[in-house]
Every structure is written in C-alpha cells, then in structure tokens.
C-alpha positions in Angstrom: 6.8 14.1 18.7 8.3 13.3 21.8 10.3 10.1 22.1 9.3 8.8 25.6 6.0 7.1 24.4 4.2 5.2 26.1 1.3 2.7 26.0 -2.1 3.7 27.5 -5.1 2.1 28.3 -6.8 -0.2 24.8 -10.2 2.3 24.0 -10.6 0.1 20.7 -9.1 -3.8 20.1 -10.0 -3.8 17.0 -7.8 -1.4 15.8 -7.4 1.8 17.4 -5.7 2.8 20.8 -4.8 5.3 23.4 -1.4 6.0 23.2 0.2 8.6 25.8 3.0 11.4 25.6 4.7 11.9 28.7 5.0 16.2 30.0 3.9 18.5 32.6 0.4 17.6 31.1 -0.8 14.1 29.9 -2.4 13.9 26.7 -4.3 10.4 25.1 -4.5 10.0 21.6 -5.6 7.4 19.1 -3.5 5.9 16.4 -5.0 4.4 13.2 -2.9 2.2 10.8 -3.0 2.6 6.6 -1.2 -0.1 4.5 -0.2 -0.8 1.4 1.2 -4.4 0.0 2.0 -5.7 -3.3 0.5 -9.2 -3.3 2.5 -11.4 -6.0 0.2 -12.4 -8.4 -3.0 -13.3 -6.4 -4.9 -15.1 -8.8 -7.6 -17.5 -8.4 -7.7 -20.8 -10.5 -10.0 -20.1 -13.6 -9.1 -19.2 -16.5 -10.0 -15.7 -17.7 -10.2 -15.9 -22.0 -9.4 -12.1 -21.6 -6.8 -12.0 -19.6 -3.2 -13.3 -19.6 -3.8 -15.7 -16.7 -2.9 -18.6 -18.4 -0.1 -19.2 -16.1 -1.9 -19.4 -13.0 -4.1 -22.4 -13.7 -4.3 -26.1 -12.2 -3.0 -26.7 -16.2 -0.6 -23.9 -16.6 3.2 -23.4 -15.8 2.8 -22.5 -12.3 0.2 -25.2 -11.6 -2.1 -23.0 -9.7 -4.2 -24.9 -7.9 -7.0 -24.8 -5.4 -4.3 -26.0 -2.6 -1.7 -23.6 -3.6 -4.4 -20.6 -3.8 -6.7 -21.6 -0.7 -3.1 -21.2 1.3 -2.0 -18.2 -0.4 -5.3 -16.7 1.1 -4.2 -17.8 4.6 -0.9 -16.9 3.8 -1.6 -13.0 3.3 -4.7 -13.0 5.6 -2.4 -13.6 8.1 0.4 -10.6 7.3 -3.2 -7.9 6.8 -4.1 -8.9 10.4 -0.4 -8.6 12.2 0.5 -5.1 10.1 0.6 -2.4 12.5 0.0 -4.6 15.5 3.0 -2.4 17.7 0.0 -0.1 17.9 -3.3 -1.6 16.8 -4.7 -4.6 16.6 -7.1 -6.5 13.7 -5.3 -5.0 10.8 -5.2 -1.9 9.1 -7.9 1.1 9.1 -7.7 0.8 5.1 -5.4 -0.6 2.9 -4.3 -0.1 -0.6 -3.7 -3.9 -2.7 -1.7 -4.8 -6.2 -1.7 -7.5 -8.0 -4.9 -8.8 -7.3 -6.8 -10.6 -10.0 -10.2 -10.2 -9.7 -13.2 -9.2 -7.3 -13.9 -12.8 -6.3 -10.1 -12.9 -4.8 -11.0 -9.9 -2.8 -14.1 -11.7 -1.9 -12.3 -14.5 -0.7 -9.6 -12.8 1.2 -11.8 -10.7 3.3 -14.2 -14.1 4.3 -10.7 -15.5 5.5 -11.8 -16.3 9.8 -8.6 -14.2 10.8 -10.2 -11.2 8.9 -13.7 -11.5 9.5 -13.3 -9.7 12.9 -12.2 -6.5 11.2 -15.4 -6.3 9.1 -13.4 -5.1 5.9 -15.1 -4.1 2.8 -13.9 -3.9 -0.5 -13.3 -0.9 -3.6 -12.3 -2.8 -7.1 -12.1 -2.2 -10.3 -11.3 -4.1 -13.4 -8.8 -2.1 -15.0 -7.0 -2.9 -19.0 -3.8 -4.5 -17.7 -3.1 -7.5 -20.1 -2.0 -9.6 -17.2 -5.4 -8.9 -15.4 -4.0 -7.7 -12.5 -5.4 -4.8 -10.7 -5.4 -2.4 -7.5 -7.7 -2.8 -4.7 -8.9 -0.9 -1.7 -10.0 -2.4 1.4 -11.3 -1.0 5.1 -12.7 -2.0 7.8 -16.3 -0.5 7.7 -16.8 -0.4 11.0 -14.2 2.9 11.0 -14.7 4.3 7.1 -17.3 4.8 5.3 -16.9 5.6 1.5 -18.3 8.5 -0.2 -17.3 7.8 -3.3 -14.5 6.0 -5.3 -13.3 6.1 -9.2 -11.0 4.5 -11.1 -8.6 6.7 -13.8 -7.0 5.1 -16.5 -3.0 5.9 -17.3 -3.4 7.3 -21.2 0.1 7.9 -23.1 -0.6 10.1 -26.0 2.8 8.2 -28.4 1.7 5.0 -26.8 -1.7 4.5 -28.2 -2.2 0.6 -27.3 0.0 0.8 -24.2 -2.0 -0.3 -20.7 -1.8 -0.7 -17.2 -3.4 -0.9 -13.8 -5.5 2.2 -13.3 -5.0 4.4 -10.1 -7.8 4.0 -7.9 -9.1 7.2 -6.3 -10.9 6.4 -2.9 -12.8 9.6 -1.0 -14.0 8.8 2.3 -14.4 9.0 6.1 -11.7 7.8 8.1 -12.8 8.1 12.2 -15.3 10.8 10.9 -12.4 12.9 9.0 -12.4 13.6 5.3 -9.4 11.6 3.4 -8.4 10.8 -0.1 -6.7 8.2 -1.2 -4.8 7.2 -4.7 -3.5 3.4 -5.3 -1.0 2.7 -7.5 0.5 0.0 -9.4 3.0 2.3 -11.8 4.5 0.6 -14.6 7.0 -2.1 -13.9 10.8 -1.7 -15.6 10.2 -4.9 -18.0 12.8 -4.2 -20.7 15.0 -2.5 -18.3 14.9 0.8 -16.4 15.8 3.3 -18.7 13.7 2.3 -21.3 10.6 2.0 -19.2 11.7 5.6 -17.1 9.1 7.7 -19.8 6.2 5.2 -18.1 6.3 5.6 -14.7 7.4 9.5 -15.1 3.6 9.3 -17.0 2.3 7.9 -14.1 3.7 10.2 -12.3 2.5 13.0 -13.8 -1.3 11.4 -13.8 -0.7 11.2 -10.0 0.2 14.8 -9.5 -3.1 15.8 -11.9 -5.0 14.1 -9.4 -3.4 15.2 -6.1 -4.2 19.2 -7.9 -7.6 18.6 -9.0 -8.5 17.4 -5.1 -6.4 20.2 -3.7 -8.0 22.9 -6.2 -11.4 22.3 -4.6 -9.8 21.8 -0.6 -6.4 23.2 -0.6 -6.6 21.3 2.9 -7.4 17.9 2.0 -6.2 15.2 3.6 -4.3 13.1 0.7 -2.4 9.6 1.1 -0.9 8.1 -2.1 -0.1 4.6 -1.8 1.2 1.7 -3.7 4.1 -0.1 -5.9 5.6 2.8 -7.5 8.6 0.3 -9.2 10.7 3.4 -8.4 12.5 4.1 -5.1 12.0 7.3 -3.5 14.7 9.1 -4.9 14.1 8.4 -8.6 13.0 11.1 -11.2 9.4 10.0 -10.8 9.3 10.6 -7.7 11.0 13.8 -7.1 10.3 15.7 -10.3 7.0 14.7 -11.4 5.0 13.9 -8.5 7.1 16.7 -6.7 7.7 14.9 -3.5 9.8 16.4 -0.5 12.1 13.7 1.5 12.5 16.5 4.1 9.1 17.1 6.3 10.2 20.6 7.4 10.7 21.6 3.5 6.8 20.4 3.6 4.3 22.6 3.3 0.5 22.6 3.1 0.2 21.6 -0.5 3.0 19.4 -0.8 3.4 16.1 -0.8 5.5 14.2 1.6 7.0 11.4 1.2 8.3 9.6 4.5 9.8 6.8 3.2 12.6 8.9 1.2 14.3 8.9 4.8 14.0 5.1 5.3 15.4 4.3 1.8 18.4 7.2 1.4 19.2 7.0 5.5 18.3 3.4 6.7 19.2 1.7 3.8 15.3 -0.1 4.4 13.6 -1.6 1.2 10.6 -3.5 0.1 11.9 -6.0 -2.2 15.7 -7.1 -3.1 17.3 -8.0 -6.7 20.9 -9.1 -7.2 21.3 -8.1 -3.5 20.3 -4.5 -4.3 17.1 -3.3 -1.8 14.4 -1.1 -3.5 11.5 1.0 -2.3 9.1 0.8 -4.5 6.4 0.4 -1.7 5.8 3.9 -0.8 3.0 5.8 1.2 2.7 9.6 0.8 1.0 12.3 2.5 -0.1 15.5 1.8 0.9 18.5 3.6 -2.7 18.7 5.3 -1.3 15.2 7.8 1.8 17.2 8.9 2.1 19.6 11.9 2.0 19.4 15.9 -1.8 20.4 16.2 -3.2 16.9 16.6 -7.1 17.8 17.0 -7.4 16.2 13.7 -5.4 13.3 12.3 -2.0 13.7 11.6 1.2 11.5 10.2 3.4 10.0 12.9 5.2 7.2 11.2 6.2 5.1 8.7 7.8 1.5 8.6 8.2 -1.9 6.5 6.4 -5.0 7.4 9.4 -7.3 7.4 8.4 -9.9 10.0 10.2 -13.3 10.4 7.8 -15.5 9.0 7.6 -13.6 5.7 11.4 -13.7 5.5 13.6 -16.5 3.4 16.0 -17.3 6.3 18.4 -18.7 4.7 20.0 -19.8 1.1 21.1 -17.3 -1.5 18.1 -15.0 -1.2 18.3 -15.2 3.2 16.6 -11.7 4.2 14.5 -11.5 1.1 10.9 -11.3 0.9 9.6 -15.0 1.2 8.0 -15.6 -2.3 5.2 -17.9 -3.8 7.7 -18.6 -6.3 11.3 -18.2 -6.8 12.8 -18.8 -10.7 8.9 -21.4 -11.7 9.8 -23.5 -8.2 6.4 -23.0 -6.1 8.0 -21.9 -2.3 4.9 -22.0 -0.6 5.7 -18.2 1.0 3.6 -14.6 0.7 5.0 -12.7 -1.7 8.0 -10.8 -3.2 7.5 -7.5 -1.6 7.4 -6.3 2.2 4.4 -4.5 2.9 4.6 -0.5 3.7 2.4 1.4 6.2 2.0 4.3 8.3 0.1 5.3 11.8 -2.0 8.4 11.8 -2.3 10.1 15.6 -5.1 12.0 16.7 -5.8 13.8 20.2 -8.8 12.6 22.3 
C-alpha cells in the first residue's frame, strides 16, 4: 500500500469512507473497521445461582451496584463508538466481546444513546465457564447480515470436568462479501503460565480445526480470528498450533496471518501490562484470502491498539496502563484492563 494516503470525500458517516491513493491514476476505496475488546468482567447486578457471580453484586466483594454498572455501560459504550474513528465513524462494522456476563448486558450496551446510531445487533451464547462469563458478537445491521452463527465448546480429553468460554463461530455478510469469524476467550494462565500452556495450546488446536473445516469447503474464505488469546503472538499457541505467520509475504492463501506479531516483537505495543511487562493477548487474525494488492474485494490494511488517553491511568505506579474498573478490590471507576485491538479492511469502489 502506498504511504501518501489521503482522506477523500465521507460516502458513509456511519462508518465507512472513501479513502484515496495518490498515482498517475486516482483510485477511491472504502475502509471498514473489525474490533475486538476484552471487557473486564461486565456483569450486571443479579445474582446468577449458577454462576460464580457472587462477586459482582450490590452485596458481594466488589459491591456491584446499579451506579457502578449503569457507568460501566457508558464507560465502554463510549470506547465501541471512538475505535477506528482515524477512518470511520460510529464504531466498528462487527466486533468480537469477552467477558461479558449475560444477554441482558449486551442488551443493555447496545440501547446505550451513543450506540443506538450504529444499529448494532447482537450474537450470544451462554457457554459452561464457572465464572459465567462469555464471548459476544456484535455488528451493525445496517452493513452485516448474519447467515448463521454457532457456538463450539473447548473439550480436553485428560480434563474431563475442565470448562471454558466457547469459541463463537459467526458466518455472514460483511458489505455483501462472505466472512467468517471465530471469538475467542482462550484459557487464562491462573496457576501460572507453564502449567496452564497444555490449555490454551488445546485451544489452539480447536481453533485451527475450525479455520480447516471452513477452508475445506472454500479454500478462499475470508476468515478473521479474534479475541483474548492470554498468549502473545509469539508463544507456542500461537505459532505452532494455530500455525500463524508473523511475516505477510511468508502468507499464503491458506494461512493464517497474524498482523499483530509485528506490533508486539517490533513495536514493543501491548494490550494489557503486569509487573511492567506489556502483553498481546488481544489479537486479530486473517486468513490468507484478506491479503494481496487486488482490492476488488475486501482486503487487510491494518492493524492497531485502541490506547486512547481517557482509557489510560496517567499517573501512579500503573501510569500508561489500561485504566481499570478495579485495581487490587479498590473500585477505580475506569473501562477495563485491556486495550482494545482492531483492524481496517479496504476495498476498491
């Protein structure tokens, strides 16, 4: 792509635009946005008997509250509707969710005024995680329609009671064009990294079955995998099992590519920080169908971090973190522990 870009005329506020590339010949193209953001335990206030919400009541340790939830809506209403907005306005084309409690959350998020412009609809699941948390898919219905969505439960053979968030597989229309997408939630490294390695590698591997099934029926399917992998780009997961390239030009048309290995091994960008260590475990990951110059059809441009200001802790210990609900039990008041992840797709008019 060719680095003297400039903005062209708006064709769609809501969320799509002409861009144009400067040469002997002008071309126009539209740009749509796809996100992915970890949430921080977005509960709502009731108490769920089957669930291990307990925490997140008026009368639990975190003293969740109407007050505390009604502005955590606000709160990450307001980062949906401002991701991408270098490009597009009104929020993301789709967007993949974690750590989201319940339909009635989603419910609520989407009703939010700041969102109600983009007309998003909702995909959910309830899935067997034991904190009740699960993945979500929203998109703005006014640009994707879905044909059909389905929800596939992680299974470990020599872990018989283990469970966790199902991946959520999404098949749809993006702008007319055929897409799949897969959100994750992988298993998180409670009990320390090595030891909970075999999960995620599991998880992995479930991934990669799903990415071949799609691709044995359309070896050309468009494929995005999205979500909080709890790896970084360069771990085992990542490379071996799900067989990811960090190099585009090593990419070919039924690999995966994973743009953020770049951003994470060159830029030193993360998602979240720990002990002043930055991961990526917010990834998005393409298939080798959204690579290429021919731009007749939708193809992968870029990829970034949502690290605005105003979701940033500017100062303390933790200044440059992620601005949290809660830091160590103490309610902050902020979004969330992780920095969103998203990508533009560009098509010629």
């Amino acid at each position: 792509m060719k680095k003297n870009l400039q903005f062209a005329t708006i064709l769609f506020v809501a969320f799509f635009i002409s861009i144009r590339f400067t040469s002997a010949q002008e071309k126009k193209y539209k740009i749509g946005c796809i996100a992915f953001y970890n949430t921080e335990n977005f509960y709502d206030t009731i108490n769920d008997p089957n669930t291990n919400d307990d925490e997140f009541t008026p009368t639990g340790e975190a003293k969740w509250n109407s007050k505390r939830y009604y502005q955590k809506l606000d709160h990450i209403a307001t980062v949906i509707s401002q991701i991408g907005d270098e490009y597009v306005k009104g929020g993301p084309v789709v967007m993949g969710l974690s750590e989201i409690e319940n339909q009635s959350v989603l419910e609520d998020l989407v009703s939010q005024p700041i969102l109600k412009p983009s007309n998003y609809g909702i995909v959910h699941y309830d899935s067997p995680d034991k904190r009740g948390i699960d993945v979500a898919f929203i998109y703005q219905k006014d640009h994707f329609t879905v044909v059909n969505s389905k929800a596939v439960p992680l299974r470990i053979p020599s872990r018989p009671g283990f469970t966790t968030r199902d991946q959520l597989v999404v098949f749809g229309k993006f702008d007319g064009e055929s897409m799949y997408f897969i959100v994750n939630h992988w298993p998180s490294r409670y009990g320390g990294e090595k030891r909970s390695t075999p999960l995620r590698n599991a998880a992995a591997d479930l991934t990669k079955s799903i990415v071949d099934s799609i691709q044995k029926i359309d070896s050309t399917a468009k494929i995005i995998i999205m979500g909080d992998l709890n790896d970084d780009p360069t771990n085992k997961s990542l490379i071996k099992h799900l067989q990811t390239k960090g190099d585009v030009k090593e990419a070919g048309k039924k690999d995966l590519y994973n743009p953020m290995y770049n951003l994470f091994k060159k830029e030193g960008v993360g998602s979240l920080a720990y002990h002043d260590n930055w991961n990526l475990f917010d990834q998005i990951i393409v298939s080798g169908a959204l690579l290429g110059d021919d731009k007749s059809t939708y193809k992968f441009y870029k990829a970034k971090i949502f690290n605005k200001a105003f979701i940033t802790q500017t100062d303390g210990a933790y200044a440059g973190y992620p601005l949290r609900t809660y830091v160590g039990g103490v309610y902050q008041g902020g979004y969330s522990d992780h920095f969103p992840s998203y990508i533009f797709l560009v098509k010629e008019k």
